[in-house]
C-alpha positions as CSV (number, residue, x, y, z in Angstrom):
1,X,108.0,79.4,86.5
2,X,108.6,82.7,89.0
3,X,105.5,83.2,90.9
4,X,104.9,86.0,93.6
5,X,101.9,85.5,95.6
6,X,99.8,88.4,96.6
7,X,96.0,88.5,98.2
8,X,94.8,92.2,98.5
9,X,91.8,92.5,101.3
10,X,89.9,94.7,103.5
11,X,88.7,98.2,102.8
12,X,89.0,101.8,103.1
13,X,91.4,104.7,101.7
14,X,94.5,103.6,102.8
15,X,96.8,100.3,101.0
16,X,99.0,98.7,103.9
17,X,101.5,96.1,102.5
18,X,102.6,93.0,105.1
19,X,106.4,91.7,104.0
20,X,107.4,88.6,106.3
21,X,110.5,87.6,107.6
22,X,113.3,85.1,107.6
23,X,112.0,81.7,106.8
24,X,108.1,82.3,106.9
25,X,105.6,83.3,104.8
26,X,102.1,85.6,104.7
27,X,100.5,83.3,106.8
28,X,102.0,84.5,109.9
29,X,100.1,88.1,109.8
30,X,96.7,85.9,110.5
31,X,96.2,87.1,114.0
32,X,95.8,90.7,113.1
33,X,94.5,90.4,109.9
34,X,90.9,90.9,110.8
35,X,92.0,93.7,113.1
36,X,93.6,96.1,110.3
37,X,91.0,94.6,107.5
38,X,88.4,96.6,108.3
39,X,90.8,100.3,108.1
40,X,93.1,99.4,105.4
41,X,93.3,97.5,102.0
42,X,95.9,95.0,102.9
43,X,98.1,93.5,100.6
44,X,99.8,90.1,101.5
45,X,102.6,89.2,100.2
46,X,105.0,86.1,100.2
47,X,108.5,87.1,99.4
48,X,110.6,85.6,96.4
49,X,111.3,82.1,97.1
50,X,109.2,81.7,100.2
51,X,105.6,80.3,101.3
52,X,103.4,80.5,97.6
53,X,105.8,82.3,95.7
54,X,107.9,79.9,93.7
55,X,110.2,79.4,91.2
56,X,112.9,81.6,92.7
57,X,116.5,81.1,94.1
58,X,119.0,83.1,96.2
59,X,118.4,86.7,95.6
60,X,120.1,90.1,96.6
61,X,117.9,92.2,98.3
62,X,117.8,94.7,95.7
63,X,116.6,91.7,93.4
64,X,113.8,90.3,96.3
65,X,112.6,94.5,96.5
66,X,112.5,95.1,92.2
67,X,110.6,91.4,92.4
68,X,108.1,92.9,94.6
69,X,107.7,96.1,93.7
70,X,106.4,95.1,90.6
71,X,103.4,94.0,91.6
72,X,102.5,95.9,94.4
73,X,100.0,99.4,94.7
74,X,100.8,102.6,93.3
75,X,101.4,104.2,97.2
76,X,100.9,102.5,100.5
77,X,102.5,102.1,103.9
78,X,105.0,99.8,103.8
79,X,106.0,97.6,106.9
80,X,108.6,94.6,107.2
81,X,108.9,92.6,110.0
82,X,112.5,91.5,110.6
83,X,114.1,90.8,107.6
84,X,110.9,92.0,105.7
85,X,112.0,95.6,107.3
86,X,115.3,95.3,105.1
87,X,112.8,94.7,102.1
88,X,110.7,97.7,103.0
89,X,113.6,99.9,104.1
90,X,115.2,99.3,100.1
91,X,112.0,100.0,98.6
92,X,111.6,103.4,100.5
93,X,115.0,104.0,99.3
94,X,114.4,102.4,95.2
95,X,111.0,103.8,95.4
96,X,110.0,106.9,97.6
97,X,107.4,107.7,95.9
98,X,105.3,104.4,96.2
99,X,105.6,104.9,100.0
100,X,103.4,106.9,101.9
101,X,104.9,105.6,105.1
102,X,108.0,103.0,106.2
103,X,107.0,101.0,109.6
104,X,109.7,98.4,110.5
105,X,108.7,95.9,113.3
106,X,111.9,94.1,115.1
107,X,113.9,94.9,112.4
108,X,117.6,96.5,112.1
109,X,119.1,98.5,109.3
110,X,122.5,96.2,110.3
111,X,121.6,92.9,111.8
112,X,125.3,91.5,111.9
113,X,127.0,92.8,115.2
114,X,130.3,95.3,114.9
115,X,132.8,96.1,116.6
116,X,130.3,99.5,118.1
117,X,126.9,98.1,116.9
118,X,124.7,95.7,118.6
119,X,123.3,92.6,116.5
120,X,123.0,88.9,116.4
121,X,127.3,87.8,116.2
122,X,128.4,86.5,112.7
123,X,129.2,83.3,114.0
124,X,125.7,82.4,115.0
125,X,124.4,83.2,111.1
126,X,127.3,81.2,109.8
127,X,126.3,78.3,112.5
128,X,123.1,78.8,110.9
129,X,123.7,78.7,107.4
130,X,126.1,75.5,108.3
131,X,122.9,73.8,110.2
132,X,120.7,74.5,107.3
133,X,122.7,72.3,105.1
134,X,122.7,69.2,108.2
135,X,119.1,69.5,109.6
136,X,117.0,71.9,107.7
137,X,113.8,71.7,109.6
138,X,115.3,71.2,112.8
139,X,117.3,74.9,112.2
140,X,113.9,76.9,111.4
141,X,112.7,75.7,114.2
142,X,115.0,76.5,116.6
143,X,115.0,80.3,114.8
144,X,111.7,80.1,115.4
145,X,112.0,79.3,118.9
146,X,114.5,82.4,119.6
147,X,112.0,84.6,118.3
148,X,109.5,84.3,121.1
149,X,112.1,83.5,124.1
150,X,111.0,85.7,127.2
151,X,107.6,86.5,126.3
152,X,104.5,85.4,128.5
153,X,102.7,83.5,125.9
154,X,106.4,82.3,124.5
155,X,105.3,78.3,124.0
156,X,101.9,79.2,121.8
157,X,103.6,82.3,120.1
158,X,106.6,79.8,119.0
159,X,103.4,77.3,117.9
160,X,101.7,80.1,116.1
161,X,104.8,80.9,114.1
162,X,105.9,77.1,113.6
163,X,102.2,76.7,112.1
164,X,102.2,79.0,109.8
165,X,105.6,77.5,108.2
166,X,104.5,74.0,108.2
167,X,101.3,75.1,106.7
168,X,102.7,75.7,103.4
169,X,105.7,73.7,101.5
170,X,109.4,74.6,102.9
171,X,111.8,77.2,101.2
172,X,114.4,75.6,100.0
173,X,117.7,75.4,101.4
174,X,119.3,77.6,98.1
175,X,116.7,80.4,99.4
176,X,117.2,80.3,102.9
177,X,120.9,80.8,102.8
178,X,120.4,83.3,100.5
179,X,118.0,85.4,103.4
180,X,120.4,84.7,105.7
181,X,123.2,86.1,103.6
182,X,120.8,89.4,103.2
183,X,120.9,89.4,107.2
184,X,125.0,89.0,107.5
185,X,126.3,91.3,104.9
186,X,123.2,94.3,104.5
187,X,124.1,97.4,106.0
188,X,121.3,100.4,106.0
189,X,121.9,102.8,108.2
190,X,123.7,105.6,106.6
191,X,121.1,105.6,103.6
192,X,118.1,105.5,105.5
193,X,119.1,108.3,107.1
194,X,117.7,110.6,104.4
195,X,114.4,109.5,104.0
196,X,112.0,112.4,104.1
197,X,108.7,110.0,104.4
198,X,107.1,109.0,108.0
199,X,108.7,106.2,109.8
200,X,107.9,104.5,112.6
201,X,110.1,101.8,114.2
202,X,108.4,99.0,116.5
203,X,110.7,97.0,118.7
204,X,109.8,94.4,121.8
205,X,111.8,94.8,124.2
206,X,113.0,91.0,125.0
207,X,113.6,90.7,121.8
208,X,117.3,88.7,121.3
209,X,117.7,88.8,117.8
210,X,117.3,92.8,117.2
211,X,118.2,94.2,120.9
212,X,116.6,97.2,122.0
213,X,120.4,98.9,122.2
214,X,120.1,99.9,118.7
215,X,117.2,101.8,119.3
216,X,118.3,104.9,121.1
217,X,121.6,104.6,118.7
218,X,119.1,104.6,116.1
219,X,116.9,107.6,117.4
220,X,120.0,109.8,117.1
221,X,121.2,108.5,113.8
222,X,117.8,108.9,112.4
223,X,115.9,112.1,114.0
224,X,113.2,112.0,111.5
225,X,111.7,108.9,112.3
226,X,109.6,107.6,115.2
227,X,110.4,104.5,117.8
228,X,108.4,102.7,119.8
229,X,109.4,99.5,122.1
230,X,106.3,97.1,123.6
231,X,107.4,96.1,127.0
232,X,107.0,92.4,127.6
233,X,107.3,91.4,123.2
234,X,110.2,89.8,121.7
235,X,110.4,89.8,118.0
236,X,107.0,89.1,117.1
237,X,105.3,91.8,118.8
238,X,102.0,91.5,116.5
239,X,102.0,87.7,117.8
240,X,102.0,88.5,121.8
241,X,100.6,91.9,121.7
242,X,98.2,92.1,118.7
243,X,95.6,95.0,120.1
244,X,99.0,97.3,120.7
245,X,100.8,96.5,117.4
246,X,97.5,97.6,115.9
247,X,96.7,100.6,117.7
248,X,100.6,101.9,116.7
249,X,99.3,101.6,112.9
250,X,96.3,103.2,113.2
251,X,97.2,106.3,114.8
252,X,99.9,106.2,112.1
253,X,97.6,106.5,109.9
254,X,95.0,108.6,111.9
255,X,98.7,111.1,111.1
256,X,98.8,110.5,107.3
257,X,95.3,111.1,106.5
Protein backbone atom coordinates (compact mmCIF):
# COMPACT_ATOMS: atom_id res chain seq x y z
CA UNK A 1 0.00 0.00 0.00
CA UNK A 2 1.39 3.70 -1.14
CA UNK A 3 1.85 5.68 1.96
CA UNK A 4 3.25 9.34 2.20
CA UNK A 5 4.14 10.38 5.51
CA UNK A 6 3.41 13.89 6.66
CA UNK A 7 3.55 15.53 10.43
CA UNK A 8 2.21 19.16 10.31
CA UNK A 9 3.57 21.26 13.60
CA UNK A 10 4.30 24.56 15.07
CA UNK A 11 2.14 27.74 14.75
CA UNK A 12 1.42 30.96 13.30
CA UNK A 13 0.11 32.36 9.82
CA UNK A 14 2.50 31.05 7.61
CA UNK A 15 2.66 26.96 6.28
CA UNK A 16 6.49 26.10 5.49
CA UNK A 17 6.92 22.65 3.82
CA UNK A 18 10.54 20.69 4.45
CA UNK A 19 11.34 18.12 1.23
CA UNK A 20 14.63 16.07 1.96
CA UNK A 21 17.16 14.92 -0.21
CA UNK A 22 18.84 12.04 -1.90
CA UNK A 23 18.67 9.05 0.30
CA UNK A 24 17.20 10.57 3.68
CA UNK A 25 14.20 11.19 5.12
CA UNK A 26 12.20 14.06 7.39
CA UNK A 27 14.24 13.22 10.15
CA UNK A 28 17.14 15.15 9.06
CA UNK A 29 15.35 18.76 9.59
CA UNK A 30 15.45 17.90 13.55
CA UNK A 31 18.07 20.46 14.43
CA UNK A 32 16.02 23.37 13.40
CA UNK A 33 12.78 22.21 13.87
CA UNK A 34 12.22 23.85 17.23
CA UNK A 35 13.79 27.00 15.77
CA UNK A 36 11.11 27.65 12.82
CA UNK A 37 8.20 25.77 15.03
CA UNK A 38 7.37 28.55 16.88
CA UNK A 39 6.96 31.18 13.32
CA UNK A 40 5.58 28.75 10.93
CA UNK A 41 3.27 25.67 10.64
CA UNK A 42 5.64 23.20 9.38
CA UNK A 43 4.84 20.38 7.31
CA UNK A 44 7.22 17.36 7.20
CA UNK A 45 7.35 15.40 4.66
CA UNK A 46 9.14 12.03 3.58
CA UNK A 47 9.30 11.75 -0.09
CA UNK A 48 7.74 8.71 -2.16
CA UNK A 49 9.73 5.80 -1.49
CA UNK A 50 11.90 7.10 1.38
CA UNK A 51 11.99 7.15 5.33
CA UNK A 52 7.89 6.43 6.37
CA UNK A 53 6.54 6.67 3.17
CA UNK A 54 6.19 3.33 1.61
CA UNK A 55 4.85 1.30 -0.96
CA UNK A 56 6.47 3.19 -3.75
CA UNK A 57 9.14 2.47 -6.52
CA UNK A 58 11.29 4.41 -8.99
CA UNK A 59 9.44 7.51 -9.87
CA UNK A 60 9.91 10.54 -12.30
CA UNK A 61 10.02 13.64 -10.70
CA UNK A 62 6.85 14.82 -12.08
CA UNK A 63 5.29 11.53 -10.47
CA UNK A 64 7.39 12.13 -6.78
CA UNK A 65 5.90 16.23 -7.06
CA UNK A 66 1.82 15.06 -8.29
CA UNK A 67 2.44 12.29 -5.15
CA UNK A 68 3.12 15.09 -2.85
CA UNK A 69 1.20 17.72 -3.86
CA UNK A 70 -1.69 15.90 -3.11
CA UNK A 71 -1.45 16.06 0.28
CA UNK A 72 0.13 19.06 1.08
CA UNK A 73 -1.51 22.89 2.23
CA UNK A 74 -3.41 24.95 0.05
CA UNK A 75 -0.31 27.75 -0.15
CA UNK A 76 3.04 27.69 1.61
CA UNK A 77 6.67 28.29 1.17
CA UNK A 78 8.14 25.58 -0.31
CA UNK A 79 11.90 24.58 0.22
CA UNK A 80 13.99 21.44 -1.02
CA UNK A 81 17.19 20.68 0.08
CA UNK A 82 19.29 19.17 -2.65
CA UNK A 83 17.35 16.93 -4.61
CA UNK A 84 14.19 17.97 -2.54
CA UNK A 85 15.00 21.53 -4.44
CA UNK A 86 14.18 19.61 -7.84
CA UNK A 87 10.89 18.59 -6.05
CA UNK A 88 9.99 22.08 -4.96
CA UNK A 89 11.35 23.71 -8.15
CA UNK A 90 8.58 21.26 -10.32
CA UNK A 91 5.91 22.01 -7.98
CA UNK A 92 6.37 25.88 -8.35
CA UNK A 93 6.32 25.11 -11.95
CA UNK A 94 2.91 22.30 -11.80
CA UNK A 95 1.57 24.45 -9.13
CA UNK A 96 2.28 28.28 -8.84
CA UNK A 97 -0.37 28.91 -7.14
CA UNK A 98 0.10 26.64 -4.01
CA UNK A 99 3.44 28.45 -3.59
CA UNK A 100 3.77 31.52 -1.80
CA UNK A 101 7.58 31.29 -1.97
CA UNK A 102 10.40 28.66 -3.66
CA UNK A 103 13.64 28.48 -1.24
CA UNK A 104 16.16 25.88 -2.61
CA UNK A 105 19.08 24.95 -0.11
CA UNK A 106 22.27 23.29 -1.98
CA UNK A 107 20.33 22.46 -4.76
CA UNK A 108 20.84 22.89 -8.74
CA UNK A 109 18.32 23.21 -11.43
CA UNK A 110 21.08 20.76 -13.47
CA UNK A 111 23.03 18.60 -11.18
CA UNK A 112 24.85 16.56 -13.98
CA UNK A 113 27.95 18.59 -15.28
CA UNK A 114 28.06 19.91 -19.16
CA UNK A 115 30.17 20.68 -21.32
CA UNK A 116 29.69 24.85 -19.86
CA UNK A 117 27.87 24.00 -16.59
CA UNK A 118 29.34 23.02 -13.32
CA UNK A 119 27.98 19.81 -11.52
CA UNK A 120 28.79 16.58 -9.96
CA UNK A 121 30.49 14.41 -13.54
CA UNK A 122 28.17 11.65 -14.90
CA UNK A 123 30.47 9.15 -14.16
CA UNK A 124 30.48 9.55 -10.49
CA UNK A 125 26.33 9.08 -10.51
CA UNK A 126 26.74 6.09 -12.68
CA UNK A 127 29.67 4.85 -10.14
CA UNK A 128 26.99 5.43 -7.80
CA UNK A 129 24.19 3.79 -9.12
CA UNK A 130 26.77 0.76 -10.03
CA UNK A 131 27.84 0.69 -6.06
CA UNK A 132 24.36 0.75 -4.98
CA UNK A 133 23.72 -2.50 -6.48
CA UNK A 134 27.34 -4.04 -4.70
CA UNK A 135 27.26 -2.39 -1.28
CA UNK A 136 24.20 -0.50 -0.59
CA UNK A 137 24.81 0.83 2.76
CA UNK A 138 28.35 1.32 2.43
CA UNK A 139 27.40 3.89 -0.86
CA UNK A 140 24.88 6.17 1.29
CA UNK A 141 27.35 6.47 3.55
CA UNK A 142 30.02 7.59 1.72
CA UNK A 143 27.29 10.26 -0.04
CA UNK A 144 26.68 11.09 3.10
CA UNK A 145 30.17 11.66 3.93
CA UNK A 146 30.69 14.03 0.78
CA UNK A 147 28.07 16.13 1.97
CA UNK A 148 29.83 17.56 4.97
CA UNK A 149 33.56 17.37 3.58
CA UNK A 150 35.29 20.88 4.61
CA UNK A 151 33.13 22.02 7.17
CA UNK A 152 34.33 22.65 10.84
CA UNK A 153 31.91 20.39 12.52
CA UNK A 154 32.29 17.92 9.31
CA UNK A 155 32.70 14.35 11.56
CA UNK A 156 29.35 15.15 13.83
CA UNK A 157 27.48 16.81 10.81
CA UNK A 158 28.26 13.43 8.70
CA UNK A 159 26.91 11.53 12.29
CA UNK A 160 23.87 13.79 12.38
CA UNK A 161 23.00 12.89 8.80
CA UNK A 162 24.04 9.06 9.02
CA UNK A 163 21.55 9.08 12.14
CA UNK A 164 18.76 10.20 10.83
CA UNK A 165 19.00 7.38 7.89
CA UNK A 166 19.63 4.59 10.14
CA UNK A 167 16.91 5.71 12.26
CA UNK A 168 14.23 4.64 10.07
CA UNK A 169 14.21 1.34 7.56
CA UNK A 170 16.47 1.84 4.21
CA UNK A 171 14.98 2.85 0.77
CA UNK A 172 15.30 0.39 -1.34
CA UNK A 173 17.72 -0.07 -3.96
CA UNK A 174 14.72 0.25 -6.92
CA UNK A 175 14.13 3.89 -5.23
CA UNK A 176 17.43 5.03 -4.85
CA UNK A 177 18.45 4.52 -8.36
CA UNK A 178 15.51 5.97 -9.29
CA UNK A 179 16.65 9.58 -7.26
CA UNK A 180 19.74 9.23 -8.63
CA UNK A 181 18.41 8.99 -12.18
CA UNK A 182 16.17 12.31 -11.24
CA UNK A 183 19.80 13.93 -10.36
CA UNK A 184 21.54 12.70 -13.85
CA UNK A 185 19.04 13.43 -16.44
CA UNK A 186 16.66 16.63 -14.81
CA UNK A 187 17.41 19.73 -16.30
CA UNK A 188 15.53 23.03 -14.85
CA UNK A 189 16.96 25.88 -15.71
CA UNK A 190 15.33 27.32 -18.72
CA UNK A 191 11.78 26.85 -17.01
CA UNK A 192 12.46 28.17 -13.81
CA UNK A 193 13.38 31.01 -15.37
CA UNK A 194 9.78 32.37 -15.57
CA UNK A 195 8.69 32.01 -12.27
CA UNK A 196 7.04 35.16 -11.04
CA UNK A 197 6.93 33.96 -7.17
CA UNK A 198 9.81 34.94 -4.48
CA UNK A 199 12.84 32.74 -4.59
CA UNK A 200 15.58 32.50 -2.55
CA UNK A 201 18.57 30.18 -3.29
CA UNK A 202 20.89 29.06 -0.22
CA UNK A 203 24.20 27.64 -1.07
CA UNK A 204 27.41 26.72 1.38
CA UNK A 205 30.17 27.56 -0.05
CA UNK A 206 32.38 24.23 0.37
CA UNK A 207 29.85 22.54 -0.78
CA UNK A 208 31.34 19.67 -3.52
CA UNK A 209 28.28 18.25 -4.79
CA UNK A 210 26.44 21.76 -5.97
CA UNK A 211 29.55 24.16 -6.36
CA UNK A 212 29.13 27.64 -5.74
CA UNK A 213 30.06 28.34 -9.73
CA UNK A 214 26.57 27.88 -10.65
CA UNK A 215 25.52 30.54 -8.50
CA UNK A 216 26.52 33.77 -10.18
CA UNK A 217 25.68 31.67 -13.64
CA UNK A 218 22.50 31.35 -11.98
CA UNK A 219 21.96 35.03 -10.69
CA UNK A 220 22.09 36.09 -14.35
CA UNK A 221 19.97 33.33 -15.73
CA UNK A 222 17.50 34.00 -13.15
CA UNK A 223 17.27 37.90 -12.22
CA UNK A 224 14.16 37.51 -10.33
CA UNK A 225 15.32 35.39 -7.65
CA UNK A 226 17.57 35.90 -4.59
CA UNK A 227 21.06 33.95 -3.68
CA UNK A 228 22.68 33.61 -0.76
CA UNK A 229 26.06 31.48 0.00
CA UNK A 230 27.00 30.69 3.99
CA UNK A 231 30.75 30.86 4.16
CA UNK A 232 32.28 27.95 5.97
CA UNK A 233 28.80 25.19 4.98
CA UNK A 234 28.93 22.54 2.56
CA UNK A 235 25.69 20.97 1.55
CA UNK A 236 23.90 20.90 4.67
CA UNK A 237 24.03 24.34 5.60
CA UNK A 238 20.98 23.94 8.21
CA UNK A 239 23.21 21.11 9.81
CA UNK A 240 26.51 23.37 10.50
CA UNK A 241 24.97 26.68 10.55
CA UNK A 242 21.34 26.30 11.96
CA UNK A 243 20.89 29.96 13.63
CA UNK A 244 21.88 31.47 9.92
CA UNK A 245 19.82 29.04 7.80
CA UNK A 246 17.02 30.25 10.06
CA UNK A 247 17.45 33.79 10.18
CA UNK A 248 17.46 33.57 5.91
CA UNK A 249 13.81 32.17 6.28
CA UNK A 250 12.48 34.44 8.56
CA UNK A 251 13.28 37.55 6.98
CA UNK A 252 11.85 35.74 3.97
CA UNK A 253 9.05 35.78 5.43
CA UNK A 254 9.28 38.95 7.53
CA UNK A 255 9.07 40.04 3.15
CA UNK A 256 5.90 37.95 2.38
CA UNK A 257 3.79 39.01 5.13
Amino acid sequence: MKNIWWQTKGEGNCHLVLLHGWGLNAQVWDCITPQLSSHFILHLVDLPGYGRSEGFGALTLAEMTEQVLAHAPQQAIWLGWSMGGLVASQLALQAPERVSALVTVASSPCFSAQETWPGIKPEILAGFQHQLSEDFQRTVERFLALQTLGTETARQDARLLKNSVLSLDMPSTEVLNGGLEILKTVDLREELGALAMPFLRLYGHLDGLVPRKIVPLLDEMWPQSESVIFPKAAHAPFVSHPAQFCEALLALKARLV
